[in-house]
C-alpha positions as CSV (number, residue, x, y, z in Angstrom):
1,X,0.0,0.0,0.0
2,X,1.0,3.4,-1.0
3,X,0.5,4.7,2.9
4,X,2.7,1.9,4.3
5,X,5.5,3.0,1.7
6,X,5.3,7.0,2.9
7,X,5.4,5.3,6.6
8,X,9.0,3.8,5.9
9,X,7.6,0.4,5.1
10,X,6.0,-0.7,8.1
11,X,3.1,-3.5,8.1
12,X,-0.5,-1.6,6.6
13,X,-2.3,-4.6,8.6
14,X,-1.6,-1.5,10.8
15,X,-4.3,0.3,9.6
16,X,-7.3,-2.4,10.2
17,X,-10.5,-1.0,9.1
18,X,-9.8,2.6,9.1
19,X,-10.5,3.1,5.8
20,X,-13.6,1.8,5.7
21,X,-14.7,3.3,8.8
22,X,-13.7,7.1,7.5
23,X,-15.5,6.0,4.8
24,X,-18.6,5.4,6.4
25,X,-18.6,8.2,8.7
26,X,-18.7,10.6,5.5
27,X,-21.3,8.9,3.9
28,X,-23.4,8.6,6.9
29,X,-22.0,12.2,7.9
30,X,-21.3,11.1,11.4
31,X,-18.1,10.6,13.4
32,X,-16.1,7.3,14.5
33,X,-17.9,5.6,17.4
34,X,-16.2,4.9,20.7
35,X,-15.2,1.7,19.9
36,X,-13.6,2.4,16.9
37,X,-11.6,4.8,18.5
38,X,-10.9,2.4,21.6
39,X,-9.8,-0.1,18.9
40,X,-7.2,2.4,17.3
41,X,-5.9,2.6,20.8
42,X,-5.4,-0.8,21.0
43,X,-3.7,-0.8,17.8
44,X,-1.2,2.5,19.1
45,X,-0.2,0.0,22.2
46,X,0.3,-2.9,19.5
47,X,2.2,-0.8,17.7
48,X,4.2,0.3,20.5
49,X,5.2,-3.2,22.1
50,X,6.4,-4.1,18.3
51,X,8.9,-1.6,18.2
52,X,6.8,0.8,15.4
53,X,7.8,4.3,15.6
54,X,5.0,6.5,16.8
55,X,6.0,9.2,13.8
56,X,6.3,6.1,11.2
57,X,2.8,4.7,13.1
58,X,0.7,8.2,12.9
59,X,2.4,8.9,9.0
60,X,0.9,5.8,8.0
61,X,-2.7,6.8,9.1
62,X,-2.3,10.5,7.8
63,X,-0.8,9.3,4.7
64,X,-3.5,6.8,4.5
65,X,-6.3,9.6,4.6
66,X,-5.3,12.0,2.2
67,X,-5.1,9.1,-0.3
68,X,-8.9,8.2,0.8
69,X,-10.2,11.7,-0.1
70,X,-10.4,11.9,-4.0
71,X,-11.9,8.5,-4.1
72,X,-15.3,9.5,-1.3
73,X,-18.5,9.8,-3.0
74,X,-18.6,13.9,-2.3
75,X,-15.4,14.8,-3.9
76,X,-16.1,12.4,-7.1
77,X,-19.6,14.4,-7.3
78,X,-18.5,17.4,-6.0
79,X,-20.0,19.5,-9.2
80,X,-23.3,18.1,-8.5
81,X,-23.0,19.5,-4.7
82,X,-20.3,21.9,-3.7
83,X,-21.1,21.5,-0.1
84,X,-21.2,18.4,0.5
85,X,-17.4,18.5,-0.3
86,X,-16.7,20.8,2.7
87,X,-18.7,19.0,5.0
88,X,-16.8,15.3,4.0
89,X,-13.9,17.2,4.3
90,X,-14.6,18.0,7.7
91,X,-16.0,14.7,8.9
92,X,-12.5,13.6,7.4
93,X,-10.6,15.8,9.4
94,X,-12.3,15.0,12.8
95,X,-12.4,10.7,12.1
96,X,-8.4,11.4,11.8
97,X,-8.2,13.6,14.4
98,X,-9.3,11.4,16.8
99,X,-7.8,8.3,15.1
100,X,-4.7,9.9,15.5
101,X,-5.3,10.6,18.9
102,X,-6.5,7.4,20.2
103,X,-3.5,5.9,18.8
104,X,-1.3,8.7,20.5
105,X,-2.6,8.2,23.6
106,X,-2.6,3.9,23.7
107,X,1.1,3.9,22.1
108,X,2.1,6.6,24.8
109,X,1.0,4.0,28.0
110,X,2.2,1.1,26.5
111,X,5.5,2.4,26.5
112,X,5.0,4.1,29.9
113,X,4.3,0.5,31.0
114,X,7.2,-0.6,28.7
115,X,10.0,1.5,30.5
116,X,8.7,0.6,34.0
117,X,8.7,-3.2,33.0
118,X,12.1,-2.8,32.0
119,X,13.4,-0.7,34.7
120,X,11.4,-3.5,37.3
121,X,13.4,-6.1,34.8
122,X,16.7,-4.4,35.1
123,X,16.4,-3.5,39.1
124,X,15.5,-7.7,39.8
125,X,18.6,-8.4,37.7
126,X,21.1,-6.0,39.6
127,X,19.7,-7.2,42.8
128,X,19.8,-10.7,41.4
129,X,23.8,-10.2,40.7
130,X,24.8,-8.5,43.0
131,X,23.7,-10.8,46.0
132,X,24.5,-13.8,44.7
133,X,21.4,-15.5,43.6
134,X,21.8,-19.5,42.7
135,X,20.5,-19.2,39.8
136,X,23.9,-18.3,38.0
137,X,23.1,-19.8,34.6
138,X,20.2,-17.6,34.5
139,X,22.3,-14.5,35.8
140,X,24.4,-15.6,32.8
141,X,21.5,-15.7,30.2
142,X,20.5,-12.0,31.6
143,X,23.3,-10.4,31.5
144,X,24.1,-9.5,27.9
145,X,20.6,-8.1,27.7
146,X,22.0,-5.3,30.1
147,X,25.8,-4.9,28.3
148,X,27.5,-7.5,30.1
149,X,29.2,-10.5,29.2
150,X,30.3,-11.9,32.6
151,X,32.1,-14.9,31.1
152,X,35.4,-12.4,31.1
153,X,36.7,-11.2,34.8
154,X,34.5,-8.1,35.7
155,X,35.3,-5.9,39.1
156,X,33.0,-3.5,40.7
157,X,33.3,0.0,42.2
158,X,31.4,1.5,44.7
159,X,31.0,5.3,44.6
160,X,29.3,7.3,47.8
161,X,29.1,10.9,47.8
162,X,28.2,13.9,49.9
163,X,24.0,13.3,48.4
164,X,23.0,9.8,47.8
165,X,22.8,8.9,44.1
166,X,19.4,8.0,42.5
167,X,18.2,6.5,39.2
168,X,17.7,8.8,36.6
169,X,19.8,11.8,38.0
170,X,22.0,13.8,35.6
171,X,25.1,12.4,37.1
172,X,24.3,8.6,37.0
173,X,23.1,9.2,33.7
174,X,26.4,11.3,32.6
175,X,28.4,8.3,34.1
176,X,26.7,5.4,32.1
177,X,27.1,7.2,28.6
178,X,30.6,7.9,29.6
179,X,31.6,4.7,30.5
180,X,29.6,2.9,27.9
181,X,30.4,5.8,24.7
182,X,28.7,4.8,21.7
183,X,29.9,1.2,21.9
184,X,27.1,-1.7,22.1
185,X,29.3,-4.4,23.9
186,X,31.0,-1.7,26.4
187,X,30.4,-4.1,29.1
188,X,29.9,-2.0,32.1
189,X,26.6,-1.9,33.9
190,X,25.7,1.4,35.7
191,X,23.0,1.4,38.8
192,X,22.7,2.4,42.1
193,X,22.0,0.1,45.0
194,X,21.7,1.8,49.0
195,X,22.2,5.2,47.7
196,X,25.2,4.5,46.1
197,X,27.0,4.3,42.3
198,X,27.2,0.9,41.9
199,X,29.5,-0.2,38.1
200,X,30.1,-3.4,37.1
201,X,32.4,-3.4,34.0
202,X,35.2,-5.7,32.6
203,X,38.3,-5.7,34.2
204,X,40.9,-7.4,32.1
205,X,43.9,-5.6,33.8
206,X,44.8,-2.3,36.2
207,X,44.6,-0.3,33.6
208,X,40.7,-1.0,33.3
209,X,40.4,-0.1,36.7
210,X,42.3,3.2,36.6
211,X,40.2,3.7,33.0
212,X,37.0,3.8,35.5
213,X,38.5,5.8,38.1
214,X,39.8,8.1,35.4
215,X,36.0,8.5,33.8
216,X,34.3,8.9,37.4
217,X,36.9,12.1,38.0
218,X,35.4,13.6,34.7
219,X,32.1,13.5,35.5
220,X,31.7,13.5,39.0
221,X,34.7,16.0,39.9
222,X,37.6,15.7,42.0
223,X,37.2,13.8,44.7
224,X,38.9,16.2,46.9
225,X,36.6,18.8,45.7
226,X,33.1,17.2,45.2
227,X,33.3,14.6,48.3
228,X,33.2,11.7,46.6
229,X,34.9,8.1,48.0
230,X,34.6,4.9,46.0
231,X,36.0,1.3,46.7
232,X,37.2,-1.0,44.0
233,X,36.7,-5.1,44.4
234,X,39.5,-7.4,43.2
235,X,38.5,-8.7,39.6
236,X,36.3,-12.0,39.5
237,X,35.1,-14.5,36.8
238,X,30.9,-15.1,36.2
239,X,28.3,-13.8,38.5
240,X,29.9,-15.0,41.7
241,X,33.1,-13.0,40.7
242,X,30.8,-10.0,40.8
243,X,29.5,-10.6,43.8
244,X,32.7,-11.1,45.3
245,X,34.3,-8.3,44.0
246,X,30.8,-5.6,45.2
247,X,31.6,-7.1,49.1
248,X,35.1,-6.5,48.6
249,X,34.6,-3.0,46.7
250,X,32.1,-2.3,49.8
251,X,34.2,-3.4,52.5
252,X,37.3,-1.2,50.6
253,X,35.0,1.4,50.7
254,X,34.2,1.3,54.4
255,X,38.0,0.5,55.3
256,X,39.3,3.6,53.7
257,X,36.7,6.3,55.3
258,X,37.6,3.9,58.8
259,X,41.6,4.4,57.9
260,X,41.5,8.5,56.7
261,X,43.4,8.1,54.0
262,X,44.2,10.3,51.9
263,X,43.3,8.4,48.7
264,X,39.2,9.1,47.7
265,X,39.7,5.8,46.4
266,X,40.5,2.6,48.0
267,X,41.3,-0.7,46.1
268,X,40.3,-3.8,47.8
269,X,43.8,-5.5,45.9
270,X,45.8,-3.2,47.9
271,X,44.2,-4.0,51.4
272,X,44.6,-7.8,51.2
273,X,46.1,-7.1,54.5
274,X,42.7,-5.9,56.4
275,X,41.4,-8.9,55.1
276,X,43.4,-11.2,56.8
277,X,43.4,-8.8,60.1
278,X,39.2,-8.6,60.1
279,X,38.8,-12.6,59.3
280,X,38.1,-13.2,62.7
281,X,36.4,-9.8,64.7
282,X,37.0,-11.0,67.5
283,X,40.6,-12.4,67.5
284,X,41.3,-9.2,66.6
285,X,39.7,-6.9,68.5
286,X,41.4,-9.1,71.3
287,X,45.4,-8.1,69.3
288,X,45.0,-4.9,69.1
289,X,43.4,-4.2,72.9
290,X,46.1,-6.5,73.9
291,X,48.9,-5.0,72.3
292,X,47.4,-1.1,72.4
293,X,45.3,-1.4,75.2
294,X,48.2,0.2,77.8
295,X,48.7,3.1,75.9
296,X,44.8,4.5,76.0
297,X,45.7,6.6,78.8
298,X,48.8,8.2,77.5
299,X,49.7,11.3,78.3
300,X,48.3,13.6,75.0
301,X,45.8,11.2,73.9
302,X,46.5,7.8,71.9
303,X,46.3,9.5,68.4
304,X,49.4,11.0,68.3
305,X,51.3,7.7,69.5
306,X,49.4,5.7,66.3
307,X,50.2,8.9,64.0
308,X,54.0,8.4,65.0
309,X,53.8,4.8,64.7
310,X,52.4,4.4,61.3
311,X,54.9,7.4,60.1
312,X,57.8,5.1,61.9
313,X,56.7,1.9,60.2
314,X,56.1,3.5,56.9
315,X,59.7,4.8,57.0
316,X,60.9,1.5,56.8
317,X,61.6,2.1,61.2
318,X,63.6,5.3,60.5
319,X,63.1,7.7,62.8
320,X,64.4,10.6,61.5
321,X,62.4,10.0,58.2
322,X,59.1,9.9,60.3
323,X,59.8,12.6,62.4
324,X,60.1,14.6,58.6
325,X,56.5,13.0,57.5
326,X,55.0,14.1,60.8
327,X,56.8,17.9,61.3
328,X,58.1,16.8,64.4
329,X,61.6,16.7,66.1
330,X,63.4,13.5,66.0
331,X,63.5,13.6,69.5
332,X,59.8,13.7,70.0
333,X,59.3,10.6,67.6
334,X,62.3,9.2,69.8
335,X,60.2,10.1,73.2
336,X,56.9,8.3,71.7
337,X,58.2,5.6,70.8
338,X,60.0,4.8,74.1
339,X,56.8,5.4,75.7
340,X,55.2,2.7,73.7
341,X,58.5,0.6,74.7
342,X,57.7,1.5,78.6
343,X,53.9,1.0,78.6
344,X,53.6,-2.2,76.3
345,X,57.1,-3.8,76.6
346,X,57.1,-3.6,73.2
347,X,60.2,-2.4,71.3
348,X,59.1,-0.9,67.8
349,X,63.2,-0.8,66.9
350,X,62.9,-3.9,67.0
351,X,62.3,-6.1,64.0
352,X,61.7,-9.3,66.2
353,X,58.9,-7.0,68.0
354,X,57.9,-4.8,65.5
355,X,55.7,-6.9,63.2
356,X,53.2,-7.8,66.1
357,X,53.1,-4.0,66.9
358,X,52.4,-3.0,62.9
359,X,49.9,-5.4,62.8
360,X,47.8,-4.5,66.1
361,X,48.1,-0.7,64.3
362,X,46.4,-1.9,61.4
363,X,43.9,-3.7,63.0
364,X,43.1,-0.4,65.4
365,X,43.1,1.8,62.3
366,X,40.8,-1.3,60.4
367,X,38.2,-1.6,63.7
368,X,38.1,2.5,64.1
369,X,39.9,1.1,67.9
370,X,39.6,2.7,71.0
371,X,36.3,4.8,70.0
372,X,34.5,1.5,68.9
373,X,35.4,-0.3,72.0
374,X,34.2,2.2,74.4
């Protein structure tokens, strides 16, 4: 049909009986009934679940029309009556006009309903992957469908800022074209889970890592600057390696607000160490009130004695070097750490002595110790 061909080709079966209901309405000078124009908007939410363009779907009808007109009774004998051309011609007007509006309004709410089945789709998936459901060959079957092919190691990064991140905000939505460009197969999912920027993409190296961190930075700011912290999991294979990988980009997350560093972002490769120290809470918690525990009381607080420590053992046990990092004499990092030596009988010169001592440090800084054992 001509009308399909000015729509781009789509299916006329489109166009069901319009023809011959415009038809009728001029000759019985009357408009469509109700349930003709119910039935078109059936045929805009058909038309809307099969992936027809609305412009391509309403061209089709419109096209469809003006073709009708020379061939209606009143314009063929329009010498015999004049006026009974203007009145087809608006009888013609109106059956399209609402025509074109029933199929308006039923291709409009399908896709509304489309959209929020797909966004209820996509939320079950993420939530699906991301806490480990046992269905993994399913999780596997799912995934391309949202741009990721988890047969390759993936990693996660967590991202919290000053504002919890929603759906739909500019800044989630700037992220995901970023990180996914123009590419189909970018492999990198984009969501947020808790208030937080949740990305899953493929994570073949370090480089893909610092390719995401690089991306976030662009968009989101400096972290610095706009507030923003983020933890990075350890790369993992299949939909248990992405689960893995979001606990270990959460806990990373956690562990680096606990430990003040100066890094916005913490990788969960380069903490291995926590990891170990936190396996067992309580074995823990028992080191490092074992080992610190004497030196809560100490005279100017305990922070200063855990500042000097870390700067000692992050100087390789140089004191001199860690009383530069900390802008304090060599004799005061001298005086601290004999106090440490008095109070715990624990030498940190020492290399025999000093590894227990780093590690209860760790574990203090890890457990946020003394103010979450009060």
């Amino acid at each position: 049909m001509a009308a399909a061909d000015d729509a781009g080709g789509i299916d006329p079966a489109l166009l069901g009986d319009f023809l011959e209901a415009v038809w009728g309405a001029v000759v019985d000078g009357r408009r469509l009934s109700s349930t003709r124009i119910a039935r078109y908007r059936s045929v805009g939410e058909d038309a809307a679940a099969g992936g027809v363009a609305l412009r391509a779907l309403l061209d089709l009808y419109l096209s469809a029309a003006w073709r009708l007109w020379r061939h209606l009774p009143p314009v063929v004998g329009a010498a015999d009556d004049p006026g009974g051309v203007v009145t087809a011609g608006e009888v013609v007007l109106r059956a399209t006009d609402d025509a074109v509006a029933a199929l308006t309004e039923g291709y409009q709410i399908a896709r509304r309903q489309l959209v929020r089945r797909e966004e209820s789709d996509r939320r079950e998936f993420v939530d699906d992957l991301l806490s480990g459901t046992s269905d993994l060959p399913g999780l596997l079957r799912r995934a391309p469908r949202y741009g990721l092919h988890l047969t390759g190691p993936h990693a996660v990064c967590v991202v919290r800022g000053t504002t919890p991140f929603n759906d739909g905000t500019t800044q989630v939505a700037a992220v995901e074209r970023r990180l996914q460009g123009a590419a189909a197969d970018a492999d990198a999912l984009v969501v947020t889970k808790d208030g937080a920027l949740v990305i899953v993409f493929a994570a073949p190296d370090r480089a893909a890592v610092a390719e995401v961190i690089d991306r976030l930075t662009e968009i989101l700011g400096a972290p610095d600057r706009a507030g923003w912290r983020a933890g990075v999991g350890r790369p993992g294979v299949g939909a248990g390696g992405v689960v893995g990988s979001y606990e270990q980009a959460r806990r990373a997350l956690e562990l680096g607000r606990r430990l003040g560093t100066d890094t916005a972002v913490a990788d969960a490769a380069d903490l291995l160490v926590y990891d170990v120290l936190l396996r067992d809470p309580a074995v823990t918690a028992d080191l490092v009130e074992s080992t610190l525990g004497p030196l809560r009381d100490v005279r100017g607080g305990i922070e200063p004695v855990l500042a000097t420590l870390e700067a000692y053992f992050a100087a390789g046990g140089n004191a001199t070097e860690a009383a530069r990092r900390l802008h304090l004499s060599v004799r005061a990092v001298t005086y601290r750490l004999a106090r440490v030596r008095d109070l715990t009988g624990i030498d940190a010169s020492q290399a025999d002595q000093r590894f227990g001592l780093q590690a209860a440090v760790l574990a203090a800084r890890a457990l946020g110790w003394p103010q979450t054992s009060r």
